[in-house]
matplotlib code that plots the C-alpha trace (Angstrom):
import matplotlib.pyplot as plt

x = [36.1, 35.1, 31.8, 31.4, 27.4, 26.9, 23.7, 20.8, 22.2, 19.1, 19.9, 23.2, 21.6, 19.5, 21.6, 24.7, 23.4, 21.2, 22.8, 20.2, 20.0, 23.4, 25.6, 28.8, 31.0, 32.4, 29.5, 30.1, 27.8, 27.6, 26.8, 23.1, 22.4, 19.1, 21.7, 24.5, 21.1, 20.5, 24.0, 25.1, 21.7, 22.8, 26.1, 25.3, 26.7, 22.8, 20.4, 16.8, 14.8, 13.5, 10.1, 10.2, 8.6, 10.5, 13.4, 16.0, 17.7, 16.2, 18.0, 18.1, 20.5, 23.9, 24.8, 27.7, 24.5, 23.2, 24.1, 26.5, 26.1, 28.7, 30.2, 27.1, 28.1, 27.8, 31.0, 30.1, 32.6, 31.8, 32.7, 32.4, 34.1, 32.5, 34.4, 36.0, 34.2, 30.5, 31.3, 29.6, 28.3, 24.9, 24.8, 25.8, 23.0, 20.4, 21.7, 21.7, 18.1, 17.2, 18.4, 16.8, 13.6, 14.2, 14.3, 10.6, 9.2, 10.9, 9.5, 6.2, 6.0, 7.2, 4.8, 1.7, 2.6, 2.8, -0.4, -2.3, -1.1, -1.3, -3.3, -1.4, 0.3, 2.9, 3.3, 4.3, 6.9, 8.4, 9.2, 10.5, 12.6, 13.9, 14.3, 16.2, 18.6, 18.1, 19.5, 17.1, 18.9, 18.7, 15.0, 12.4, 9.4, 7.4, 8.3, 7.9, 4.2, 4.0, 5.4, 2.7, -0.3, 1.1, 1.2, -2.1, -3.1, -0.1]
y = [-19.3, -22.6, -23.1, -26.3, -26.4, -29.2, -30.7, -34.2, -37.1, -37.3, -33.0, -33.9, -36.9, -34.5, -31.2, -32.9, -36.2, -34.4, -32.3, -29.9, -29.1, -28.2, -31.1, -32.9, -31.1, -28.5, -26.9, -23.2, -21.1, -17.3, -14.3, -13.7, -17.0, -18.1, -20.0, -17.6, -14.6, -17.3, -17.6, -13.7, -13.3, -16.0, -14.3, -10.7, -8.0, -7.4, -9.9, -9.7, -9.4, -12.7, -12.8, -12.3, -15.8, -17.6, -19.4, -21.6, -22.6, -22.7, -20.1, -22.6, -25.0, -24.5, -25.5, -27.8, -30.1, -30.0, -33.4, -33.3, -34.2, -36.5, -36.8, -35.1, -31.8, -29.9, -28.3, -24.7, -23.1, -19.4, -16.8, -14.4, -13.9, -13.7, -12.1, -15.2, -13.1, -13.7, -17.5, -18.4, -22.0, -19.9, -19.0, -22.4, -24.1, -21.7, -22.1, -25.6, -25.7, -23.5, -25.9, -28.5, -26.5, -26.0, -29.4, -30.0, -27.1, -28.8, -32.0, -30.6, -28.8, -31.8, -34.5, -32.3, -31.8, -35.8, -36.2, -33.9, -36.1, -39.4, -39.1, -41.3, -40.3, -43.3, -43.1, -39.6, -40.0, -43.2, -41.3, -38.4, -40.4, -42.6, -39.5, -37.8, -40.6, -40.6, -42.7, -45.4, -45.5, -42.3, -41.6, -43.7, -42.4, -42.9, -39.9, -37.5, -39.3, -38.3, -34.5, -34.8, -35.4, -32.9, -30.0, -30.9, -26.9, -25.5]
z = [-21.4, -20.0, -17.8, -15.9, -14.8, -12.2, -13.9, -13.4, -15.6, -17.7, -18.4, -19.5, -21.5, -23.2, -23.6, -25.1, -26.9, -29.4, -31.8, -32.5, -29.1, -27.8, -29.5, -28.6, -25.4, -25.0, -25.9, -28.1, -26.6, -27.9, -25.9, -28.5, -28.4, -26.4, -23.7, -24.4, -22.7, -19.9, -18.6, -19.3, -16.8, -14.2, -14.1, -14.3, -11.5, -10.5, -12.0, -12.2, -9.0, -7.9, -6.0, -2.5, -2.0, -4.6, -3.8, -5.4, -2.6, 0.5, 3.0, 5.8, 3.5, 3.0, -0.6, 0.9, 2.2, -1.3, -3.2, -6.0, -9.4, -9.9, -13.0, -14.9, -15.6, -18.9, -20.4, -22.3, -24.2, -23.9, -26.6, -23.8, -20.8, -17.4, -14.6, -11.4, -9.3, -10.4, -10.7, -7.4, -6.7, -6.0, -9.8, -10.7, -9.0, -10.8, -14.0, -13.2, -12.5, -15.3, -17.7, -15.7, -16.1, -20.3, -20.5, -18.5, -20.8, -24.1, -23.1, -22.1, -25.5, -27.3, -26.3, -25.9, -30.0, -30.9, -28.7, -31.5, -33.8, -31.9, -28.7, -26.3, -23.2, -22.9, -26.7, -26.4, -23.5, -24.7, -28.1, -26.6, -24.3, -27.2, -29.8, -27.3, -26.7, -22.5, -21.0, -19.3, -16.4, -15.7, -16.1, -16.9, -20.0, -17.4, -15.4, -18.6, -19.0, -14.9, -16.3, -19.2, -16.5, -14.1, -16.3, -18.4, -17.6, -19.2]

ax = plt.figure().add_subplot(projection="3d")
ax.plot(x, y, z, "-o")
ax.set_aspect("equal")
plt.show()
């Protein structure tokens, strides 16, 4: 079963230009596999609670005002089916943000490890931005240094 997830260009940049993250497109997911668990729980009949004061979306916004992702999507082969019916663009948005936030917590993890080595901020995001092949256009290393000071209590 095919998934299209509507995605940022610099998560698609990310996802499907390093192999060792999900590789080349259509990308094989498998139901036990750590993606395989999020999707199966993005698409399940009755997913997790959320938070009363946590929202994705915000309820005043129709998704239809939302803007699109042209042309940046990310094509996942499933080895599992998922039912039409559970396919909503709700679910897609969500999982489109969850990869959106893998990639924060990936980048976060991955820089704050070269800084014990080499303790540079810029360093650290203009490596991670080169070694993950993103596409400068996209998203500048200067917005995963911005990430890096963010998030300096994670």
């Amino acid at each position: 079963m095919k998934l299209i997830v509507p995605v940022k260009p610099e998560v698609k940049d990310f996802f499907t230009k390093n192999p060792s993250i999900l590789g080349k497109e259509p990308c094989h997911i498998r139901k036990n596999s750590r993606v395989g668990t999020l999707v199966t729980t993005v698409f399940a009949h009755n997913p997790p609670e959320l938070p009363s004061d946590f929202e994705f979306v915000p309820k005043d916004v129709s998704l239809e005002d939302l803007p699109p992702f042209p042309e940046n999507e990310i094509i996942l082969e499933l080895s599992f089916k998922i039912p039409p019916e559970f396919i909503t663009d709700e679910r897609l948005f969500l999982l489109s943000k969850f990869f959106d936030m893998l990639m924060d917590v990936y980048a976060l993890a991955w820089m704050r490890g070269r800084m014990d080595y080499l303790p540079s901020e810029n360093s650290a995001a203009t490596l991670f931005h080169k070694k993950h092949k993103i596409n400068d256009g996209h998203i500048k290393s200067d917005a995963f240094r911005q990430l890096l000071r963010r998030n300096k209590t994670i």
